[in-house]
Backbone bond lengths (Angstrom), bond angles and torsions (degrees), N, CA, C in turn:
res aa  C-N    CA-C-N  psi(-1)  N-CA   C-N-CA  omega(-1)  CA-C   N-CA-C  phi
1 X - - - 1.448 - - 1.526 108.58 -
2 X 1.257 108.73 131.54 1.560 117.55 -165.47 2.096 107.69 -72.27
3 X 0.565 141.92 145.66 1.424 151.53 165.56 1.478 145.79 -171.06
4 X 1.097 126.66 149.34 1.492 130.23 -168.05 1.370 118.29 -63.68
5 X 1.235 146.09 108.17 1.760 140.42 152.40 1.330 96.49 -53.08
6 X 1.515 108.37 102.01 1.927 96.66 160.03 1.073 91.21 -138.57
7 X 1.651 127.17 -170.65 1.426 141.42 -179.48 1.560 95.35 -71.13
8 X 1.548 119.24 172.24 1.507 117.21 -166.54 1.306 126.92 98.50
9 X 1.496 117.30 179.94 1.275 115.00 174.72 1.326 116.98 -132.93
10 X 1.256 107.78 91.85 1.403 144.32 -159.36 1.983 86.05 -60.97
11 X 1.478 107.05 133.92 1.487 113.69 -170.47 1.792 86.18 -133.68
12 X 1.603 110.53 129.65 1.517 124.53 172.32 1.587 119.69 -130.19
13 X 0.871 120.30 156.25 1.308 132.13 173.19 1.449 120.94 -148.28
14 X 1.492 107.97 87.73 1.628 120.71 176.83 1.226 107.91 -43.66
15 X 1.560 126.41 156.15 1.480 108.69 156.01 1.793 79.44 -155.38
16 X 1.445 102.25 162.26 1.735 104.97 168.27 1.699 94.52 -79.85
17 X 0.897 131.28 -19.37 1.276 142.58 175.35 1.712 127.49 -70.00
18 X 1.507 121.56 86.93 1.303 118.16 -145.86 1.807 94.15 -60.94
19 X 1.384 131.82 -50.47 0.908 133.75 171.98 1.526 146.45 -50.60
20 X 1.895 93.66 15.11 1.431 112.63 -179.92 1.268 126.94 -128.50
21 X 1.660 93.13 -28.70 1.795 130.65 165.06 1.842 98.18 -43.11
22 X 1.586 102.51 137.11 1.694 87.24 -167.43 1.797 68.55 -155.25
23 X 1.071 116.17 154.55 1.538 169.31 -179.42 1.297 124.63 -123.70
24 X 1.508 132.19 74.60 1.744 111.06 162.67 1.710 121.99 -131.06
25 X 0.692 136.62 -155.41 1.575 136.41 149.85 1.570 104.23 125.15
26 X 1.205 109.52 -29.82 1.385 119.71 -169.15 1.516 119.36 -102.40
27 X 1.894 122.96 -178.86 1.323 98.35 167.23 1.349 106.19 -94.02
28 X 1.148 140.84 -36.34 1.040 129.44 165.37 1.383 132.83 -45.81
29 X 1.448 121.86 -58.09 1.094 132.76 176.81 1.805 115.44 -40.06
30 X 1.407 101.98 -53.36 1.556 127.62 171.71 1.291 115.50 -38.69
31 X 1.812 128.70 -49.66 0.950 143.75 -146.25 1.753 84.45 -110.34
32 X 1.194 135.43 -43.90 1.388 139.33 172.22 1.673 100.72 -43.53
33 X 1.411 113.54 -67.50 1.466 122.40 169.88 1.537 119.63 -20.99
34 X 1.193 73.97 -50.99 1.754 83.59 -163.64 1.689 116.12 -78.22
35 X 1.732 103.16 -19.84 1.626 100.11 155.06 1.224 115.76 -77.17
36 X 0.841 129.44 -21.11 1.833 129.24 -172.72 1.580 98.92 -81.99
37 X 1.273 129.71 -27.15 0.806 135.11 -177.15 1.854 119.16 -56.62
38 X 1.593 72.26 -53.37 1.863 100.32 -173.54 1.462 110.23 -70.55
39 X 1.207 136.09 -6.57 1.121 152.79 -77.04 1.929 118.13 179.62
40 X 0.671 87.88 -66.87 1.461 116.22 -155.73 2.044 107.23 -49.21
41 X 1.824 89.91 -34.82 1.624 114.65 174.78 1.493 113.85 -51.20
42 X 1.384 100.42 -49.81 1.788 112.17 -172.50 1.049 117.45 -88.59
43 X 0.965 124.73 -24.69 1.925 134.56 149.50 1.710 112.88 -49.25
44 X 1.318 119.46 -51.36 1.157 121.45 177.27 1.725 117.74 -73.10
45 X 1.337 109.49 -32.04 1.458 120.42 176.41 1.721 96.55 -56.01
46 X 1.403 118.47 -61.96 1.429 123.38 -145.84 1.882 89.92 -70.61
47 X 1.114 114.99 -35.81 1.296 124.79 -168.64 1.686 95.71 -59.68
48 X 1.595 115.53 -45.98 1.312 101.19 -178.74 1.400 128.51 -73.19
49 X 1.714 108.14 -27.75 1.353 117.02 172.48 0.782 107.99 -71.06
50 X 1.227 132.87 -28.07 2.239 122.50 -159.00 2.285 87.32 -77.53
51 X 1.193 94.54 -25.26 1.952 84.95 -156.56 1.955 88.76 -88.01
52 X 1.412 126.73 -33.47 1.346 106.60 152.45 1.450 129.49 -38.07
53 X 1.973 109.68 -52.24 1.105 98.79 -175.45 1.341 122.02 -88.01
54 X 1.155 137.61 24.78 1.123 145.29 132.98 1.385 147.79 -120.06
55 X 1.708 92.56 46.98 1.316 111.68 167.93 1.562 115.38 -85.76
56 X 1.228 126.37 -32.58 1.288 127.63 152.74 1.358 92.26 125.52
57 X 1.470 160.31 -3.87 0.853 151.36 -140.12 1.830 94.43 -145.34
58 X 1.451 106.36 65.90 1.615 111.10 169.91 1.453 94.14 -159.21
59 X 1.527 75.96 135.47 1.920 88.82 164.71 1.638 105.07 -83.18
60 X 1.484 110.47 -175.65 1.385 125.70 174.23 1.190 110.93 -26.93
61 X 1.147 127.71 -80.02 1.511 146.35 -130.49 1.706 94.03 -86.42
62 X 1.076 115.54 -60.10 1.517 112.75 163.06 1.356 128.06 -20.90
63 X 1.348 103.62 -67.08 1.517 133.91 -176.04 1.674 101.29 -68.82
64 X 1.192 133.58 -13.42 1.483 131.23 -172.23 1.634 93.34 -109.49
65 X 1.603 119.95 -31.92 1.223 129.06 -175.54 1.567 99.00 -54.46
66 X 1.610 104.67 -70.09 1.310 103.95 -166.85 2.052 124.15 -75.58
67 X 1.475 104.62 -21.12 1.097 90.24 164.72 2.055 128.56 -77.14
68 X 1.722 102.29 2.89 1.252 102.99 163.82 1.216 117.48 -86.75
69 X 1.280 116.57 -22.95 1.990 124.67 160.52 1.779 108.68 -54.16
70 X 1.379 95.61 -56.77 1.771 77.68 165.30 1.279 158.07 -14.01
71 X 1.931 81.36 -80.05 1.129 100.55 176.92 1.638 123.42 -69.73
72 X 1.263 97.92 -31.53 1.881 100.19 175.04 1.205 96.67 -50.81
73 X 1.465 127.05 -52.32 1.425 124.54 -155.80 1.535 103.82 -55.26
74 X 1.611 107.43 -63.48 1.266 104.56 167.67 1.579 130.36 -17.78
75 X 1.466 87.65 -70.63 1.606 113.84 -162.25 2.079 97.15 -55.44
76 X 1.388 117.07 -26.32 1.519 117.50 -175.69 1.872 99.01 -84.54
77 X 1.482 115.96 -41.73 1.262 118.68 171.75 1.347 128.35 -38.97
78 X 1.903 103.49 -38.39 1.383 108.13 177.47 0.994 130.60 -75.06
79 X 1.856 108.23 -24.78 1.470 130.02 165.72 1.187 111.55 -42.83
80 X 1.340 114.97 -67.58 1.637 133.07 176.73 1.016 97.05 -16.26
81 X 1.489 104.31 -84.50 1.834 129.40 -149.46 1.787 104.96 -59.76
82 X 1.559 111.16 -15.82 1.397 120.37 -153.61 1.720 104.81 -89.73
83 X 2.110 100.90 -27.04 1.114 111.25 -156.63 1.831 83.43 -87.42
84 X 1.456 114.81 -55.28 1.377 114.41 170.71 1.989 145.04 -21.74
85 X 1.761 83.34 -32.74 1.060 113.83 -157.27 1.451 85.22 -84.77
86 X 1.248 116.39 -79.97 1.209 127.36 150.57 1.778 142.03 18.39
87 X 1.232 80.73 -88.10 1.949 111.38 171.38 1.989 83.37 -61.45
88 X 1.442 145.27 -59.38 1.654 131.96 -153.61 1.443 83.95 -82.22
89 X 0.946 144.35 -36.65 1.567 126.03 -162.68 1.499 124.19 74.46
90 X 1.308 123.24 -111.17 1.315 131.22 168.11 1.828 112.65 -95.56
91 X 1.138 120.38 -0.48 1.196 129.97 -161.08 2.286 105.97 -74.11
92 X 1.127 102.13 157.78 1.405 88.75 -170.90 1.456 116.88 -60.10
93 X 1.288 117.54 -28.34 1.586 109.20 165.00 1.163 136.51 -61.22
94 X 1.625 100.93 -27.24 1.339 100.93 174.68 1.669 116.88 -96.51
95 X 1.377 98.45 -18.65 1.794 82.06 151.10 1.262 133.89 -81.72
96 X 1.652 126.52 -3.66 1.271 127.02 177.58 1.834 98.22 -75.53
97 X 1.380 111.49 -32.06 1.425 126.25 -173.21 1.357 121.12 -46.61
98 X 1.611 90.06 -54.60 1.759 117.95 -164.42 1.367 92.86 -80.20
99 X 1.594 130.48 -32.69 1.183 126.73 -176.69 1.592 123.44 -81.55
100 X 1.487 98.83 -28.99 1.613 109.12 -178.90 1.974 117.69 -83.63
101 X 1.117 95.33 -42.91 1.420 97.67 163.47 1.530 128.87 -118.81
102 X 1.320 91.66 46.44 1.285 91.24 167.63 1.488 148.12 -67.69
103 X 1.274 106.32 1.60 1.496 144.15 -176.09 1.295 95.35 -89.42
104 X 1.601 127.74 -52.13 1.497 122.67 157.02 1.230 136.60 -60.04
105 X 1.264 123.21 -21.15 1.510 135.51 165.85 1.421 110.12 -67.81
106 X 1.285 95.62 -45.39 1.858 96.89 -158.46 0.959 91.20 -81.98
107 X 1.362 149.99 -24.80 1.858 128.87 -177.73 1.664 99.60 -85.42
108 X 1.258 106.98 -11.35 1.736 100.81 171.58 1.398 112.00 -83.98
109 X 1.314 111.28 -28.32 1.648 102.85 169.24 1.404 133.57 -68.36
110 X 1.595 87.28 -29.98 1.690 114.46 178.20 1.389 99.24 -50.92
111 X 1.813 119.20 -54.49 1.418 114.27 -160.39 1.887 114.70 -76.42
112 X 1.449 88.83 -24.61 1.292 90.47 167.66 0.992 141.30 -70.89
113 X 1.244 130.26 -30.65 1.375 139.69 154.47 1.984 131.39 -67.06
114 X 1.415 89.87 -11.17 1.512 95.26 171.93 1.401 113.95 -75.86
């Protein structure tokens, strides 16, 4: 489970369960929470499509079906992370942001500028 080392008293809750796993105590950590939060739906979606699409038992059209579910998912994920990124500014979260998914930013800029 991903989380911040900062000063404080960093409060966790493992779960095998991505949707139970919780992070708070901190400012960072808190504000981390709260993307996973926002979050947490489209992660689990892609998780179900990616194990459809490689169950082996799809023709074409299927397999093009669900990797366009993906990518939306993606493509809304980056939003997320974009609006996050965003709202901290220069602040350390939002440079861990701009730095961690930046692979998601930059294909959002890509679309924006076309």
């Amino acid at each position: 489970m991903p989380f911040f080392l900062e000063n404080g008293t960093i409060l966790m809750k493992l779960s095998s369960s991505p949707e139970q796993a919780r992070v708070s105590g901190t400012v960072n950590n808190n504000k981390w929470q709260k993307l996973m939060d926002t979050s947490i739906g489209l992660g689990l979606e892609i998780d179900r499509f990616a194990a459809r699409l490689y169950s082996g038992r799809l023709d074409y059209e299927e397999q093009q079906a669900l990797l366009d579910s993906i990518a939306s998912r993606n493509e809304r994920f980056g939003e997320i992370v974009a609006f996050f990124a965003e709202k901290e500014g220069d602040s350390d979260f939002g440079r861990f942001l701009r730095s961690t998914y930046k692979d998601f930013l930059h294909a959002r800029t890509l679309r924006q500028t076309r």
